[in-house]
Structure formats: C-alpha cells, structure tokens
matplotlib code that plots the C-alpha trace (Angstrom):
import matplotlib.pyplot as plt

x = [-131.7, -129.3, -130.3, -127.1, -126.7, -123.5, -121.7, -123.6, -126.9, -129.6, -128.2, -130.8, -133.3, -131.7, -131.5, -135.2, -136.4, -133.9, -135.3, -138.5, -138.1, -136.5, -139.5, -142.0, -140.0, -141.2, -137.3, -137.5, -140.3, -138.6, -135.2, -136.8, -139.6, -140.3, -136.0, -136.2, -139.6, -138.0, -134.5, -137.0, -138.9, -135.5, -133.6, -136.8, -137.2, -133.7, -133.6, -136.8, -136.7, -133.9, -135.2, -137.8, -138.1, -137.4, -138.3, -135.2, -133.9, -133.2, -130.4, -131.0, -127.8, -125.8, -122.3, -120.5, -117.3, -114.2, -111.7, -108.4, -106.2, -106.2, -108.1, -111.5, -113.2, -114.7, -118.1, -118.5, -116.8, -118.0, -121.5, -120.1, -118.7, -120.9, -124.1, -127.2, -129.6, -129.1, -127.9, -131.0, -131.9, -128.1, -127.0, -123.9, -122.6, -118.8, -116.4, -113.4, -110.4, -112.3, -111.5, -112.9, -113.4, -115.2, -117.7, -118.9, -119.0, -121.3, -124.0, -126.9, -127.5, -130.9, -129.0, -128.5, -127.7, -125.0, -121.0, -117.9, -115.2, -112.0, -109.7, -106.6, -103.4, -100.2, -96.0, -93.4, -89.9, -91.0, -93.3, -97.4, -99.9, -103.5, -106.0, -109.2, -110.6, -114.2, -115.3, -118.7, -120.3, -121.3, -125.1, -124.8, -127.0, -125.3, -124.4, -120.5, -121.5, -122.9, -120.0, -117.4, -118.7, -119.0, -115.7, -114.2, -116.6, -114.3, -111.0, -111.8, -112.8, -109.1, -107.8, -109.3, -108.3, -104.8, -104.9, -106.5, -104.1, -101.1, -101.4, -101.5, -104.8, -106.1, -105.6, -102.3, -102.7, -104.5, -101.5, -98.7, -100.8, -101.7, -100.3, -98.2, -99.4, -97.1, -98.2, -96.9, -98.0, -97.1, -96.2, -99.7, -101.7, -103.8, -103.3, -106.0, -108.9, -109.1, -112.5, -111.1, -108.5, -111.6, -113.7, -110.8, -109.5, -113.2, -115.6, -113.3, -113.1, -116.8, -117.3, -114.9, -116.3, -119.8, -119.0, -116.6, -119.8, -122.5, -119.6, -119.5, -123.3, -124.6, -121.5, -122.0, -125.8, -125.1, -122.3, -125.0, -128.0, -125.5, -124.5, -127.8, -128.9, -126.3, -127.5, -131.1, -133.3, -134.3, -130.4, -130.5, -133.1, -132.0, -128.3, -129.7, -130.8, -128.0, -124.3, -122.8, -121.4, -124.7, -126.4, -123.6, -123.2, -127.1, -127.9, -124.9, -125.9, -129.5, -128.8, -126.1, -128.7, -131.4, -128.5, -127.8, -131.4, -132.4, -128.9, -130.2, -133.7, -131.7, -129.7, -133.3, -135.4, -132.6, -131.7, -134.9, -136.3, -133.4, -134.0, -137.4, -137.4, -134.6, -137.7, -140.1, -137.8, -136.8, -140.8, -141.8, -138.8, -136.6, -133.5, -132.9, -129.7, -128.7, -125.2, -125.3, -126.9, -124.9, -121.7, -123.3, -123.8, -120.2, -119.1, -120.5, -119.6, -116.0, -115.5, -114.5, -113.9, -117.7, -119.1, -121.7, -119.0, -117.6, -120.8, -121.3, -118.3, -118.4, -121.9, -120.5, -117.5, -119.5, -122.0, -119.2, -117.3, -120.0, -120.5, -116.4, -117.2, -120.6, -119.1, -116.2, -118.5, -120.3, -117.6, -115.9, -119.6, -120.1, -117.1, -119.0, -119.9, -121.3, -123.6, -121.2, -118.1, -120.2, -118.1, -114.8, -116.3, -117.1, -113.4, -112.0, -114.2, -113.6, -110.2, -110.5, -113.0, -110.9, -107.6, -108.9, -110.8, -107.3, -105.2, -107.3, -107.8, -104.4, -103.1, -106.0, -105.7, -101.9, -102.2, -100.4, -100.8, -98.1, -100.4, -103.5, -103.7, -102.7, -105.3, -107.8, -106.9, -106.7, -109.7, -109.5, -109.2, -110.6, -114.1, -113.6, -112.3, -112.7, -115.8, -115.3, -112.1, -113.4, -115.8, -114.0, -111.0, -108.1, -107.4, -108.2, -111.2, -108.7, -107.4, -110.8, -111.6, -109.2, -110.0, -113.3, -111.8, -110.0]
y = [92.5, 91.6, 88.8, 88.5, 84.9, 84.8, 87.6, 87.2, 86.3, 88.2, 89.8, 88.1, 89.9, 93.1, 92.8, 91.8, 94.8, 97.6, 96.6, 96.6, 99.8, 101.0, 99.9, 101.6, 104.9, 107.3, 107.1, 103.7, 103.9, 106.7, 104.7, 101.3, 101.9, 105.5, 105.6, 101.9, 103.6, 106.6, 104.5, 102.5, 105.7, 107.4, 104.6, 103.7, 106.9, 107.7, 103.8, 104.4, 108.2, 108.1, 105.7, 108.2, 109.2, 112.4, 114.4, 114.6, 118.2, 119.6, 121.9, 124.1, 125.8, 127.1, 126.4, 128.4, 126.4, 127.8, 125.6, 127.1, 123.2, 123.3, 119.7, 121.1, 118.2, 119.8, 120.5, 116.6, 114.8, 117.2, 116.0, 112.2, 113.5, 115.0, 113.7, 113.0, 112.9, 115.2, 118.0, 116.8, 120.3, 121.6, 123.1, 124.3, 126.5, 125.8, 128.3, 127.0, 129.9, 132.8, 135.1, 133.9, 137.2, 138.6, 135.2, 136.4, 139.9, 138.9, 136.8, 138.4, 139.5, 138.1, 134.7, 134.0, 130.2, 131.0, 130.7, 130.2, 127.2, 128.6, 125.7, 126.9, 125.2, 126.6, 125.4, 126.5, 125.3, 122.9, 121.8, 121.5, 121.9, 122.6, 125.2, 124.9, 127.8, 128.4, 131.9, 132.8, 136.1, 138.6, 137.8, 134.3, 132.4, 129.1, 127.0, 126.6, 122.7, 122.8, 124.8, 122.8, 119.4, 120.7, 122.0, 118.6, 117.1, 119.2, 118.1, 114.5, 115.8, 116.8, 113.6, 111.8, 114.0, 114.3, 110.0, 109.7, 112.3, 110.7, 106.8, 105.3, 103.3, 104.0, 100.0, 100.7, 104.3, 102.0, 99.8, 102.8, 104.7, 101.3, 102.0, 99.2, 97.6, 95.8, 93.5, 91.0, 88.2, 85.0, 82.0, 79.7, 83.1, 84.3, 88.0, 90.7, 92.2, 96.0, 95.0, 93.0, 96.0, 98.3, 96.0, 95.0, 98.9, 100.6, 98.4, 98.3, 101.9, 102.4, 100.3, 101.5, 105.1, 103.8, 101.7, 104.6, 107.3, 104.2, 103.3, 107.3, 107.4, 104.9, 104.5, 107.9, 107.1, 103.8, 105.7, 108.6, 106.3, 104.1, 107.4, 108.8, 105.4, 104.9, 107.4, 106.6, 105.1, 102.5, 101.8, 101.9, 98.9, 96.7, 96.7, 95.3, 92.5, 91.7, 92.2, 95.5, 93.0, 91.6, 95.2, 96.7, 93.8, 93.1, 97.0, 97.3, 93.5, 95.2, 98.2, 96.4, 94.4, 96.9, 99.3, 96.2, 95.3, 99.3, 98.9, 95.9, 97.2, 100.4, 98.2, 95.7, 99.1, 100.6, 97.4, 96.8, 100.4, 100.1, 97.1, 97.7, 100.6, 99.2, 96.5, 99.1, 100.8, 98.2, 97.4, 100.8, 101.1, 98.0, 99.8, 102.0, 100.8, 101.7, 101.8, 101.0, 97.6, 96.9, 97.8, 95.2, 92.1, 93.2, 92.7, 89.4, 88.5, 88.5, 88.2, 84.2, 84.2, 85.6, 82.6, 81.7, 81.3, 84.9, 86.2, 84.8, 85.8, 89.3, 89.4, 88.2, 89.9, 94.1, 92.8, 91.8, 94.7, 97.0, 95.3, 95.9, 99.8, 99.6, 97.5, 99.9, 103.4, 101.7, 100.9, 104.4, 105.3, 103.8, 105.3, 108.8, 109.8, 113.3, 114.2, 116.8, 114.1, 112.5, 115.1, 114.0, 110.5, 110.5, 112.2, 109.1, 107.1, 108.9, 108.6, 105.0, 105.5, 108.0, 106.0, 102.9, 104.0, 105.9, 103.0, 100.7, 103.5, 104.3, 101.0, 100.0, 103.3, 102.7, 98.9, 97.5, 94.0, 92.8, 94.8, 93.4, 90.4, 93.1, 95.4, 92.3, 91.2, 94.1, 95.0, 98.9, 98.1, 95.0, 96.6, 99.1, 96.2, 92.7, 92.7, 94.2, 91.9, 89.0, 89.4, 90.8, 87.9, 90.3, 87.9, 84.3, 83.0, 81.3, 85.0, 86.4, 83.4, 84.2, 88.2, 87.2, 84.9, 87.8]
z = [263.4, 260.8, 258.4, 256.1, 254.7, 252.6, 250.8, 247.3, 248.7, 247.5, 244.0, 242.1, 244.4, 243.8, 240.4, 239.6, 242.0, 240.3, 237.0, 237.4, 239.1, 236.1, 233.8, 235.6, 234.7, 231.8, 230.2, 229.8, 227.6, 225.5, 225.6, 225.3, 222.5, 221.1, 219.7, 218.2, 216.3, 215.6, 214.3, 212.6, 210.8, 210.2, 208.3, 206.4, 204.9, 204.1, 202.5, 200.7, 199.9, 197.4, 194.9, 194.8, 190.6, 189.9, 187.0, 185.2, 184.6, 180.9, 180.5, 176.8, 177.0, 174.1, 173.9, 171.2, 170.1, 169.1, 167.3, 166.4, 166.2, 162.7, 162.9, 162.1, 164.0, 167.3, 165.6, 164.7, 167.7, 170.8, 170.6, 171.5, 174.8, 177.0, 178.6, 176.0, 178.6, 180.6, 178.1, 175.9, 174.6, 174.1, 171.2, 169.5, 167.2, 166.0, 164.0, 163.1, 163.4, 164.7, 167.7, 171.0, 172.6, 169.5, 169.9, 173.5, 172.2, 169.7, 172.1, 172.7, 176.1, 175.8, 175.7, 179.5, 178.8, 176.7, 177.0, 174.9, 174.8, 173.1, 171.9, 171.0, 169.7, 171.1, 170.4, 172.7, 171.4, 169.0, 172.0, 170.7, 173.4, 173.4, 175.6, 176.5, 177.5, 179.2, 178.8, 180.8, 179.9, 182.7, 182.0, 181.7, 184.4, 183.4, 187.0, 187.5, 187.4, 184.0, 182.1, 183.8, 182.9, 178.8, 178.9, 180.5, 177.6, 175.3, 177.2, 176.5, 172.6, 172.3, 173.4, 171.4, 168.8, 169.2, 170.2, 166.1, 164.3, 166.4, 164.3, 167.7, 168.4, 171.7, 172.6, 172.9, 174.0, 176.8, 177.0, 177.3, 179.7, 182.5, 185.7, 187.4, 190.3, 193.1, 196.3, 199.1, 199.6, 202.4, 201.2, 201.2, 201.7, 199.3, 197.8, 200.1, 197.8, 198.1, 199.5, 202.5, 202.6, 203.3, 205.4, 207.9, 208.2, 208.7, 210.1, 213.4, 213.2, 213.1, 216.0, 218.0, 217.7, 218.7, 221.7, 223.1, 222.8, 224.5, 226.8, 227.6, 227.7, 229.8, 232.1, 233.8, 233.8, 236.0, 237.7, 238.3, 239.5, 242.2, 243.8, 243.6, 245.8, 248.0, 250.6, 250.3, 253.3, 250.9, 250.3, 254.1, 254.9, 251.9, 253.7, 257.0, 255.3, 252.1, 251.9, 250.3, 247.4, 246.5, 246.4, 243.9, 241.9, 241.6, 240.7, 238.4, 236.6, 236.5, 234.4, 232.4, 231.7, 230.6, 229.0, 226.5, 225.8, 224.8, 222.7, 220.8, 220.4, 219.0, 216.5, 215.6, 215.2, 212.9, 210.8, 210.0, 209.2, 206.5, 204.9, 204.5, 203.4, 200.8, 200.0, 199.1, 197.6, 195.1, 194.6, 193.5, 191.6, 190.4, 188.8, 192.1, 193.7, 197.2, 197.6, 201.5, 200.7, 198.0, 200.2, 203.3, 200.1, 199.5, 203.0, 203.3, 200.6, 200.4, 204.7, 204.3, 207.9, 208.6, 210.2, 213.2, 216.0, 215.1, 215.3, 218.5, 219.9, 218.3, 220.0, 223.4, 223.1, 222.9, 225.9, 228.0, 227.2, 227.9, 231.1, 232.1, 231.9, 233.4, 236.4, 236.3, 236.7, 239.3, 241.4, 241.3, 242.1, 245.1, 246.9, 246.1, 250.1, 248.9, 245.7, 245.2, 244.8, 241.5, 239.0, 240.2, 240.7, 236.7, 235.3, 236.4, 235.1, 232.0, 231.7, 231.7, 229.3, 226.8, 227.6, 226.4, 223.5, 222.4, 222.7, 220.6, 218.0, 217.7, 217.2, 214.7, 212.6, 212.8, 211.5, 214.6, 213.5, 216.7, 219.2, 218.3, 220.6, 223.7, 223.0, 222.7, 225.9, 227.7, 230.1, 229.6, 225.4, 224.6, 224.5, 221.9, 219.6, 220.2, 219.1, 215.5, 215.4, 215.7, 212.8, 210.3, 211.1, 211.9, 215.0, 215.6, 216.8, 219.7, 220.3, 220.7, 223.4, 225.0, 224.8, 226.4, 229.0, 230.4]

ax = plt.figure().add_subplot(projection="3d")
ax.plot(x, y, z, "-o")
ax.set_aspect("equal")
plt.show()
C-alpha cells in the first residue's frame, strides 16, 4: 500500500534517521572528534614549540683579514659589522698589504675554523673597484653559512669605508640612493597599504584551495554513500512510503549537514590548539613572537571593512556553497543504476568541481576586478570565493547578498 502524502513529505524524517545512522558509525567518531584533537595537538605544539629557548650556539672561528685598499681600516671597523652574539668567541688577525694565498698557506692545518678574506683594491681605466675575496682552506670545517655571512660583514666594512673616504655623509648617501615610489589612487579613495595589498590577493587564494580539496573530499563521499543506498532493500521500503524527492533531498541535507559540522569542529579544534599554544608560549617566554599571530593582529587590523555582517555572510556564504556541490554529487549520484557506473558518475562531478575551482582561481590570481561579481554569482564558482570576498571587502556586502541569493 502506498502512503505518499505530498512530494516533500517526510525529508525531515529522512534526514533525522540518515544522521543518526551516521553517528552510530566508527568514522564519525574519527572524523567528528579524534581530527579536531589531533588539529588541536598539532597547532598547539607547533605554536608553543618554537618559543622554545635554545642554547644559543658560539661560533670561535678565525678569520684572517687581508687588506690591500690602502685605507688601513679593516682591522678597526670589521668588528662593528658582523653579529656580536652570535660570533661571541670570533677572532681576527688583520695584515694590511700582504699576499692572500701566502695567509692560507701559512694556517696551521690544526686550525679547522680558520679561513681568509682577501680585500683587494683594483682600477681599470681610471675606474676604482674593490674585491672581496673568501678563501676557505681544504681542511677548514667552517659551514658555507658562517663564512658567507663574515664576508658580507666585510662587504658592508667596505662601504662604509669608501661612503667615509668619499666626503659624502651617509644621510645623503641615504638620500641619493632612496628609490622612487609611484601609485593610483580614485578620487575620494584612500591610497591601499601593502598590507591590504597582501590580505585581499592571498587570503582568497587560501580559501579557495581549501574549499576546492573539502569540496573534492566530501562530494564523492556523499556522491558514493547515495549510490551505495539507492539499490538497497531499506532504500526499497522507505520509497513505498515517501516520495523519491523527499528521500534525496533529506539524505543529501543530512550529510551536508554533518560534512559542515566535522568542518567546523576541524576549524574550532585547530584555532584553538594555536592560540593556546601561542598563550603558553608567551607565558613561559614573553619576548617569543610568533609571526602567524602577529600576521592574524595585522589582518584585523587594517581589514576596515571586517565587520559582523561580513562574517556572517562569509560564514553563510562557504556552508551554502558547500551544500551546491554536495546537492550537485548527489544528484549525478542517484542516476547511478549500477555500482560499477559510480567512476563515471564521479568524473562529472569532478569536472564541475575542477571547472569551477579554475575559473574563480584564474580570475582572482589574474586580478579580474570586472569579473568578480560573475564569479560570485555563479553556482559552479561562487563557492570557491564568495566567501573569502566578502570578508576581506573585494565586493560589496549587496554583491555578496546577492551571490547568496543565487
């Protein structure tokens, strides 16, 4: 006997029974709690672990200096220019016209933290220029990184050498040398920051990367778990009794529904196993700065558009957009009549998928600015960035209304 009261009828019933089916399943508890733990464990430790104090190392190298400019100042100005603390222990020994090649041959083999730096002043028609020249014996266990930071610390030693013999002060050494910087601006607008440069290029970038691989993810999970059902007995009875359009819709609102909840548990799980960790970090040691939180203060900061109603509709705007593809897999997975037809059933789904995410990349990467309000609007784009959008102000909040309206 068929008992079908109106074509929507029963989707509510459907969807409380598909996911509590789904909570009784050993996934969910690994989806739903053990990765927000583990998200939570991982950004903790990789917020807290750096601020970690480490014994600072102590280089004793021995740098012997060779200074054939004829300004005899190397041996009193180098020890300005390179790093006190960490080259603590570093000592040199300066001869002012000698042979460079003789220098190394003279250096004890026992002396394994030993090299040369050769200065040499050269003219080439009436043309003065200067050498700096690192010479590393063959038994020398001195790192690459050590060497070449001295002998930039001897590079900088010559500048400010040939800047003190030249009668120009370095103020307007300063002043000769400042680059010229040029920028646009519309009338009544003010001038973009390099920081709001950065924010509105990358942070919709980053999320569109991240929605394309959960999009990709959980769509051929729905898509996978529809066809799986459709041929069941139990698919069977429930159709004697509901429409067709009430089953999909209820099953597909179902695991939208517990997709987006894991997602957000993922997101809680993570943000706050960072910031906590960034809390005990700063407690056991207040001079440790983390550059992540510091670049989040910065992006609040300076967004002057980042306001409660974005955030709401940025929010709205990635569940509704996850819910397009999740709709979209499950309805290209309910015309699967064969287990076998599920491959096939999920490369279209994918090209949706890759088509969307492409477009919307492109045109962001590209800066676009005319296409923007099409690719917000668009079903197949709009979820890889409305959402990111809308917070960072590249559109209006109107635009982004309307983007969800569609």
């Amino acid at each position: 006997m068929n008992n079908k009261k109106g074509r929507f009828k029963g989707t509510g019933t459907v969807f409380a029974f598909t996911l509590k089916h789904a909570m009784n399943g050993k996934a969910f508890m690994v989806m739903t709690v053990i990765i927000p733990l583990l998200l939570f464990a991982g950004l903790f430790m990789a917020s807290y672990l750096p601020s970690i104090e480490k014994d600072e190392e102590v280089f004793t190298h021995k740098v012997y200096i060779v200074d054939n400019t004829e300004f005899d100042a190397m041996g009193d100005l180098f020890d300005s220019f390179y790093d006190k603390e960490k080259y603590d222990s570093l000592k040199t020994v300066t001869t002012y016209g000698g042979d460079a090649e003789k220098t190394v041959a003279a250096i004890p083999q026992t002396e394994t933290d030993s090299f040369v730096i050769s200065i040499d002043k050269t003219e080439t028609d009436g043309v003065t220029a200067f050498k700096v020249t690192t010479i590393v014996p063959s038994w020398s266990e001195v790192p690459e990184k050590e060497y070449s930071e001295l002998s930039n610390a001897a590079v900088s030693c010559v500048d400010a050498i040939k800047v003190s013999t030249s009668g120009i002060s370095y103020e307007k050494l300063m002043y000769l040398s400042s680059g010229i910087m040029t920028d646009v601006i519309k009338a009544g607008e003010e001038a973009e920051t390099l920081q709001d440069y950065l924010i509105k290029n990358i942070v919709p970038m980053v999320y569109c990367l991240i929605i394309y691989m959960i999009v990709l993810l959980y769509g051929q999970s729905i898509g996978k778990t529809v066809a799986a059902e459709k041929n069941s007995r139990l698919m069977e009875m429930i159709l004697t009794s509901i429409h067709p359009e009430a089953l999909i819709i209820g099953k597909i609102l179902a695991m939208c529904f517990e997709a987006v909840a894991q997602i957000l548990l993922w997101i809680i799980g993570a943000v706050a196993g960072f910031f906590f960790g960034d809390y005990v970090a700063h407690v056991s040691n207040p001079e440790y700065v983390n550059i992540v939180s510091e670049a989040v203060k910065m992006f609040i900061e300076n967004q002057t558009s980042f306001s409660a109603a974005m955030i709401v509709a940025a929010i709205l705007a990635t569940i509704f957009g996850f819910c397009i593809f999740g709709f979209l897999s499950g309805l290209i997975a309910s015309g699967v009549g064969k287990p076998e037809e599920l491959a096939s059933a999920n490369g279209v789904y994918q090209v949706f998928v890759i088509a969307g995410f492409f477009i919307a990349y492109f045109v962001m990467i590209n800066e676009k600015v005319m296409l923007y309000p099409v690719i917000c609007i668009l079903p197949v784009t709009s979820p890889f960035c409305l959402g990111a959008m809308v917070l960072v102000g590249s559109i209006e909040l109107w635009q982004g209304i309307a983007g969800l309206a569609v």
